[in-house]
DOKOLKE-857548 format. One record per residue (C-alpha): x, y, z; residue number from 1. Coordinates in pm, whole numbers. Example, Ala and Ser with C-alpha at 12.3 -4.5 7.8 and 13.67 -1.06 7.14 Angstrom:
REM residues 2
@px = 1230 py = -450 pz = 780 n = 1
@px = 1367 py = -106 pz = 714 n = 2
This chain:
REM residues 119
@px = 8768 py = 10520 pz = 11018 n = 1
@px = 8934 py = 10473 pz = 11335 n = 2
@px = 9335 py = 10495 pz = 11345 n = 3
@px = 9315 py = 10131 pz = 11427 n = 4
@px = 9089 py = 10007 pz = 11111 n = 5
@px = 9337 py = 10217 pz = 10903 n = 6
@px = 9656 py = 10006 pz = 11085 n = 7
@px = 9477 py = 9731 pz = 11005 n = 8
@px = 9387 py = 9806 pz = 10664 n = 9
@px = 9730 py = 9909 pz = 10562 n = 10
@px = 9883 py = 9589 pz = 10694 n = 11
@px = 9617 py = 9397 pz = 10534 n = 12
@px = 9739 py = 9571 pz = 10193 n = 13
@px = 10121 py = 9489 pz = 10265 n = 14
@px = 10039 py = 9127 pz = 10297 n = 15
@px = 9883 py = 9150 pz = 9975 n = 16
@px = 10163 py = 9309 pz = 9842 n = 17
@px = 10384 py = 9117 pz = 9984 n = 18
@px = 10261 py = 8795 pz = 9835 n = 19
@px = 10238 py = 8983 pz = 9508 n = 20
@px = 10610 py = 9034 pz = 9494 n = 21
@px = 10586 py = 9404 pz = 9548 n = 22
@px = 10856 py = 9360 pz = 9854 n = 23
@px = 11057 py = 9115 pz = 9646 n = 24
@px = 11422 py = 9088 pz = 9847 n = 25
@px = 11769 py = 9225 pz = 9687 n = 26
@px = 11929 py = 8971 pz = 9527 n = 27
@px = 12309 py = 9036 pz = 9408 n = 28
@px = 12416 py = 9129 pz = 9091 n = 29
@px = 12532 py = 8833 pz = 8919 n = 30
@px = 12218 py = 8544 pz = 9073 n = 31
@px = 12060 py = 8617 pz = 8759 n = 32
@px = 11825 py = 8884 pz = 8666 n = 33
@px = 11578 py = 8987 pz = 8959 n = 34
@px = 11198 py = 8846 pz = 8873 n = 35
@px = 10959 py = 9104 pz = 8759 n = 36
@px = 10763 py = 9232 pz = 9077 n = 37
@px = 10432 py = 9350 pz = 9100 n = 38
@px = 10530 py = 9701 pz = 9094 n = 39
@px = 10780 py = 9665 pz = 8742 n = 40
@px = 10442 py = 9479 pz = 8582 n = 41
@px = 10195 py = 9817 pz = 8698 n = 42
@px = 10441 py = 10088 pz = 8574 n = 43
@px = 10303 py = 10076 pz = 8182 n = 44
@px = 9985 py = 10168 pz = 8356 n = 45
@px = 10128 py = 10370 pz = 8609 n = 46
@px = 10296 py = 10599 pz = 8298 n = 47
@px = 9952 py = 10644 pz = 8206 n = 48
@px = 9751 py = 10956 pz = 8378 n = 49
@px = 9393 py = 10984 pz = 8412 n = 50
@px = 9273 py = 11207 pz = 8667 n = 51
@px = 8925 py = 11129 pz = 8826 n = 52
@px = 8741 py = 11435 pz = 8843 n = 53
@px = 8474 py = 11333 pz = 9124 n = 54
@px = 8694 py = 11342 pz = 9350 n = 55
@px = 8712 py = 11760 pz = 9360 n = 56
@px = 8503 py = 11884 pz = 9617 n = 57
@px = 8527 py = 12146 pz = 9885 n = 58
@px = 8590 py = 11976 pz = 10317 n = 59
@px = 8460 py = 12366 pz = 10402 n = 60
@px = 8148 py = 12444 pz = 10589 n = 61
@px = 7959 py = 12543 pz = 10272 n = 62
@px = 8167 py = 12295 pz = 10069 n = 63
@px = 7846 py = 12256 pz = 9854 n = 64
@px = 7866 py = 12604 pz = 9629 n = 65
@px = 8256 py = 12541 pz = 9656 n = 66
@px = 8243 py = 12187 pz = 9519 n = 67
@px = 8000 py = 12365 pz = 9201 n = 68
@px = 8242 py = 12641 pz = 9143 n = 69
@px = 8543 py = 12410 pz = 9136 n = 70
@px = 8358 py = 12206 pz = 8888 n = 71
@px = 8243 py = 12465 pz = 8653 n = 72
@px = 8622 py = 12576 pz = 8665 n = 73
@px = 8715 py = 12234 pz = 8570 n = 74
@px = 8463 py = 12267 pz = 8309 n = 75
@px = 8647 py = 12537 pz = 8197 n = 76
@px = 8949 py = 12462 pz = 8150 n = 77
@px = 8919 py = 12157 pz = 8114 n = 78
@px = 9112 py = 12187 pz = 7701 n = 79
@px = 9416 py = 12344 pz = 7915 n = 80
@px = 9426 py = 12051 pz = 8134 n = 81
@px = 9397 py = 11831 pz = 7847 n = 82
@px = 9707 py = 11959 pz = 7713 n = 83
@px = 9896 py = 11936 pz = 7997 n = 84
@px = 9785 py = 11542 pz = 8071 n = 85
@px = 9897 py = 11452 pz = 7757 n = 86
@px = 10240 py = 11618 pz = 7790 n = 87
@px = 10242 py = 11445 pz = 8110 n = 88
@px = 10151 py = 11107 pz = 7997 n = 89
@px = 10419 py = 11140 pz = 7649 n = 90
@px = 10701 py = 11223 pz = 7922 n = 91
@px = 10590 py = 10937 pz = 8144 n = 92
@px = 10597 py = 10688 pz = 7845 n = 93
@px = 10971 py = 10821 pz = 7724 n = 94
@px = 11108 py = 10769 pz = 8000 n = 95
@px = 10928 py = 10439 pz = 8069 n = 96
@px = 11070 py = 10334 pz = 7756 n = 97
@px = 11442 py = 10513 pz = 7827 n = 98
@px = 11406 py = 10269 pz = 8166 n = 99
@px = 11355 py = 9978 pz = 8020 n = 100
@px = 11595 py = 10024 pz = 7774 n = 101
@px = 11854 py = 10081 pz = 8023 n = 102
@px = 11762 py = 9809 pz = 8231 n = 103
@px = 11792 py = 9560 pz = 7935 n = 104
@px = 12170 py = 9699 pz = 7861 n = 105
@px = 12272 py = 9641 pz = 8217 n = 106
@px = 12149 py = 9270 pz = 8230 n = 107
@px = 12284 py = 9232 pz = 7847 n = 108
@px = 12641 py = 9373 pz = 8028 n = 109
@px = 12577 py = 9129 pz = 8348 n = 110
@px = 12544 py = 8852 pz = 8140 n = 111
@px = 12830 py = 8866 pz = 7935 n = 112
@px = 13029 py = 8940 pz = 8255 n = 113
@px = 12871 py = 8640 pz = 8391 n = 114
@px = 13010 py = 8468 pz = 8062 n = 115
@px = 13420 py = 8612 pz = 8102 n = 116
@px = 13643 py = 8385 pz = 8277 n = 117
@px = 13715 py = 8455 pz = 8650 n = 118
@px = 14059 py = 8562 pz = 8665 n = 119
């Protein structure tokens, strides 16, 4: 892929994006509560790990035996790695949830300021 194919690819995905919401524009405090974007609707999944293991190989000149050994370590350890996912993964979904949380207290607190009499 030529640097240009990879501008135009990238720009190609922002427009996408884009249209998705992902870019959404700052809106103040008190407008109301910002509309979920793109990205706040992919975190759930986002929390969730999965490493794809094809994609391991060796760039070296005889990246072929590399590639093997890499995957027969994998292989390996692959109860190790397991563990450590799934660690991974529990954080990810605590604080997901801790997040959300918070972010329902702050709009629960901008409402009722919303609601208080201007002085």
């Amino acid at each position: 892929m030529t640097p240009q194919d990879a501008l135009q690819r990238a720009r190609t995905a922002a427009a996408a994006m884009r249209a998705d919401g992902a870019y959404a524009e700052a809106t103040p405090a008190r407008l109301g509560p910002p509309s979920p974007t793109a990205a706040d609707r992919k975190l759930p999944q986002w929390a969730l790990i999965e490493p794809d293991i094809s994609e391991v190989r060796s760039t070296r000149r005889f990246g072929k035996p590399m590639t093997l050994f890499k995957h027969g370590m994998l292989r390996l350890l692959d109860q190790y790695h397991r563990l450590l996912i799934a660690e991974q993964v529990r954080f990810n979904a605590v604080l997901l949830q801790y997040v959300q949380r918070l972010e329902a207290r702050i709009a629960e607190l901008e409402a009722r300021l919303d609601e208080e009499p201007r002085r």
